[in-house]
C-alpha positions as CSV (number, residue, x, y, z in Angstrom):
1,X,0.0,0.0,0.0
2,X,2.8,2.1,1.3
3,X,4.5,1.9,-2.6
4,X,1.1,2.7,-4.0
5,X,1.1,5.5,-2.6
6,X,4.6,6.7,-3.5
7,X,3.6,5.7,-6.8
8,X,1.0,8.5,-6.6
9,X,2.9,10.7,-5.1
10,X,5.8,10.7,-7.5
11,X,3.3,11.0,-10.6
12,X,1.9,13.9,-8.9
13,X,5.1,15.8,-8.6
14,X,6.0,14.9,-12.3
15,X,2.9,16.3,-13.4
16,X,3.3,19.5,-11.3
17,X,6.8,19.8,-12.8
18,X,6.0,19.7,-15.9
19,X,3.6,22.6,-16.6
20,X,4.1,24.8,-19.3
21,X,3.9,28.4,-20.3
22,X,0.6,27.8,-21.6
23,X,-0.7,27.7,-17.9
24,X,-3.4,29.9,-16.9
25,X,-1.4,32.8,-15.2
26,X,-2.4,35.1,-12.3
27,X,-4.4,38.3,-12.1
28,X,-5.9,38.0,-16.1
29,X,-7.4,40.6,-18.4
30,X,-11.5,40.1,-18.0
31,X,-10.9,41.6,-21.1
32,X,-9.5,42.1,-24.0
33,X,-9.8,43.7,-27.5
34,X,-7.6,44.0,-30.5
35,X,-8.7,46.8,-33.3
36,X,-6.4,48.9,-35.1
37,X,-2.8,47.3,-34.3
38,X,-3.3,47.8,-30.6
39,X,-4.5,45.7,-27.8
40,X,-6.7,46.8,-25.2
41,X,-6.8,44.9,-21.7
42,X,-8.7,45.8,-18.9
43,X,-9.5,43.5,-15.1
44,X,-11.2,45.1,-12.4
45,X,-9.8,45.7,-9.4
46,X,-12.0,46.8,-6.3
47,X,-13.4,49.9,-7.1
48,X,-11.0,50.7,-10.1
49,X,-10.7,49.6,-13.2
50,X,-6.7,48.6,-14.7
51,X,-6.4,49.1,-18.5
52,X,-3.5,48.8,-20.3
53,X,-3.4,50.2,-23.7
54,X,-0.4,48.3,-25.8
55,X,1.1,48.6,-29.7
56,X,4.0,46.9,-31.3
57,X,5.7,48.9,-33.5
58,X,8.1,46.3,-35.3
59,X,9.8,43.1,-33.5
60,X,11.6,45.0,-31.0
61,X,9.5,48.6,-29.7
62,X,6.3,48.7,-27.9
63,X,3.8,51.5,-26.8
64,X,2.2,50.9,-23.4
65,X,-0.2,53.3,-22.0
66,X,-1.4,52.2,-18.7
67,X,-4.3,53.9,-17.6
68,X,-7.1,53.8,-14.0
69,X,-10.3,54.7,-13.2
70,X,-11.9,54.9,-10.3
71,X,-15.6,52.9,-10.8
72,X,-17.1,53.6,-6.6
73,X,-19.5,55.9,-5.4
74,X,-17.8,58.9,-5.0
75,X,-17.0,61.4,-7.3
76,X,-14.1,61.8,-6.6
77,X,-10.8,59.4,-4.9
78,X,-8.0,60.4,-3.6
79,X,-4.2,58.5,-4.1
80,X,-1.3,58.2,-2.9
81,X,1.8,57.0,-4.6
82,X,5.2,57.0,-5.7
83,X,6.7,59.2,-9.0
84,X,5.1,56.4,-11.2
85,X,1.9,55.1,-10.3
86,X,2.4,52.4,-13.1
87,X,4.9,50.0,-13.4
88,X,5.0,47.8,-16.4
89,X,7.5,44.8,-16.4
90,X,8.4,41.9,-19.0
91,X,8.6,38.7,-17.2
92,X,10.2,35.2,-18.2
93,X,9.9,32.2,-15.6
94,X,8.8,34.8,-12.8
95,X,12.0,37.1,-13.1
96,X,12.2,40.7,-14.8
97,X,13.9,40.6,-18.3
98,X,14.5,44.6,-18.3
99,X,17.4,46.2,-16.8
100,X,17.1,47.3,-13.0
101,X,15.1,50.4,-13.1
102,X,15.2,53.4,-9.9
103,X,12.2,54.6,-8.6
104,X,11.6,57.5,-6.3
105,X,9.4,57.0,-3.7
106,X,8.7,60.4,-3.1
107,X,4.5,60.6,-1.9
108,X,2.0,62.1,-4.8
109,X,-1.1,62.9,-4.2
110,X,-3.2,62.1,-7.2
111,X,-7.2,62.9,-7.3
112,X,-9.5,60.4,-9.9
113,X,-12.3,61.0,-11.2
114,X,-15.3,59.3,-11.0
115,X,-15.2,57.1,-14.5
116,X,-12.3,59.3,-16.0
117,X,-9.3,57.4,-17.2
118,X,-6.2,58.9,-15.2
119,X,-2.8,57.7,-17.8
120,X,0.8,57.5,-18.3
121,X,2.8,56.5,-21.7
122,X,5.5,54.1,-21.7
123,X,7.4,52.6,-24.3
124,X,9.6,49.8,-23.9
125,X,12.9,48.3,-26.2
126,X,13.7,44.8,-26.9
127,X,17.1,43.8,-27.4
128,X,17.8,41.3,-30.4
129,X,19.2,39.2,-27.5
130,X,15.9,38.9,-25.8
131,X,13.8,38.2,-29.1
132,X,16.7,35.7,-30.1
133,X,17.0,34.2,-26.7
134,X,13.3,34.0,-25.2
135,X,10.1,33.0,-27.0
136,X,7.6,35.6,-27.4
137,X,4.5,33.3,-26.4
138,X,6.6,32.8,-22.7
139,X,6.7,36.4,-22.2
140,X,4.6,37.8,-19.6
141,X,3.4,41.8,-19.5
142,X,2.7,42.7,-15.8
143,X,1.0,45.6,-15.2
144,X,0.9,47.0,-11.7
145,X,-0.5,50.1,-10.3
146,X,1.2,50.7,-6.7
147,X,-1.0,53.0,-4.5
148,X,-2.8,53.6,-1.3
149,X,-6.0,54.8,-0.7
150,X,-9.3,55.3,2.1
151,X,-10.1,52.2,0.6
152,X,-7.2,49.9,-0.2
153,X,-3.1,49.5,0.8
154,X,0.0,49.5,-0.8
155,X,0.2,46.0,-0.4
156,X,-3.0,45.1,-2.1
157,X,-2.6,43.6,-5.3
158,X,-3.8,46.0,-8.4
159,X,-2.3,44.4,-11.2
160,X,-2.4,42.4,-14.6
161,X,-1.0,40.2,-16.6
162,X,-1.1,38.6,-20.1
163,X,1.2,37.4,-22.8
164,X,3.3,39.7,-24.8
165,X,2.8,37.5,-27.9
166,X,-0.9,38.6,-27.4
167,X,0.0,42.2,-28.3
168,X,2.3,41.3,-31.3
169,X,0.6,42.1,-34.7
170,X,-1.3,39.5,-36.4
């Protein structure tokens, strides 16, 4: 019985192991929309709404513009955050593929809107290296905005994440 059960055990673990990229992954779009040679991707968070705006211009040079919006009952919310209230990364096997970045984390007081998009543009560079080296379909985009609020903490996760071979050009 005992070797059954090791048996089970050991198939388990192989199984586990052996997942893949195509794995669902944490903290999805609830949706997206391509038009135009752009992607749209938007997941609610609480009361506010993440959407992340992305084109590919070429293999290597991508347009991000990371927007929220606050979707409660007030009209208005106050923020608090950092310079950047977005940070978006590119991910491979759970580690950050771009160089080390600084960030100041000086406090910013930033007032949305009932329903009005609040944004910031971003643009990020692939290196031939990292096009040659990684596939574009293991690729994650992680989209985090890092705030505090009346109604949530720094700590609380308000973030998403997809594919970067999902924003690539048809």
């Amino acid at each position: 019985m005992m070797k059954v059960w090791l048996a089970i055990i050991l198939m388990c673990c192989v199984v586990v192991g052996c997942s893949n990229a195509g794995d669902p992954i944490s903290d999805p779009p609830d949706q997206m929309e391509k038009q135009d040679g752009s992607l749209t991707a938007t997941r609610q968070v609480g009361k506010c709404v993440l959407q992340l705006v992305a084109t590919s211009e070429g293999e290597q040079l991508i347009h991000f513009r990371p927007s929220i919006k606050y979707v409660g009952e007030q009209t208005e919310h106050e923020i608090f955050h950092g310079v950047a209230l977005f940070d978006v990364d590119l991910h491979h096997d759970g580690e950050s593929i771009l160089p080390p970045r600084s960030s100041i984390d000086l406090g910013v007081t930033t007032v949305l809107k009932a329903n009005e998009w609040y944004t910031k543009e971003n643009q990020i560079q692939l290196t031939q290296e990292q096009l040659r080296d990684i596939p574009m379909d293991e690729i994650q985009v992680v989209v985090e905005a890092d705030f505090e609020s009346e109604e949530t903490g720094f700590d609380d996760k308000k973030r998403m994440i997809l594919y970067l071979h999902e924003i690539q050009s048809d």
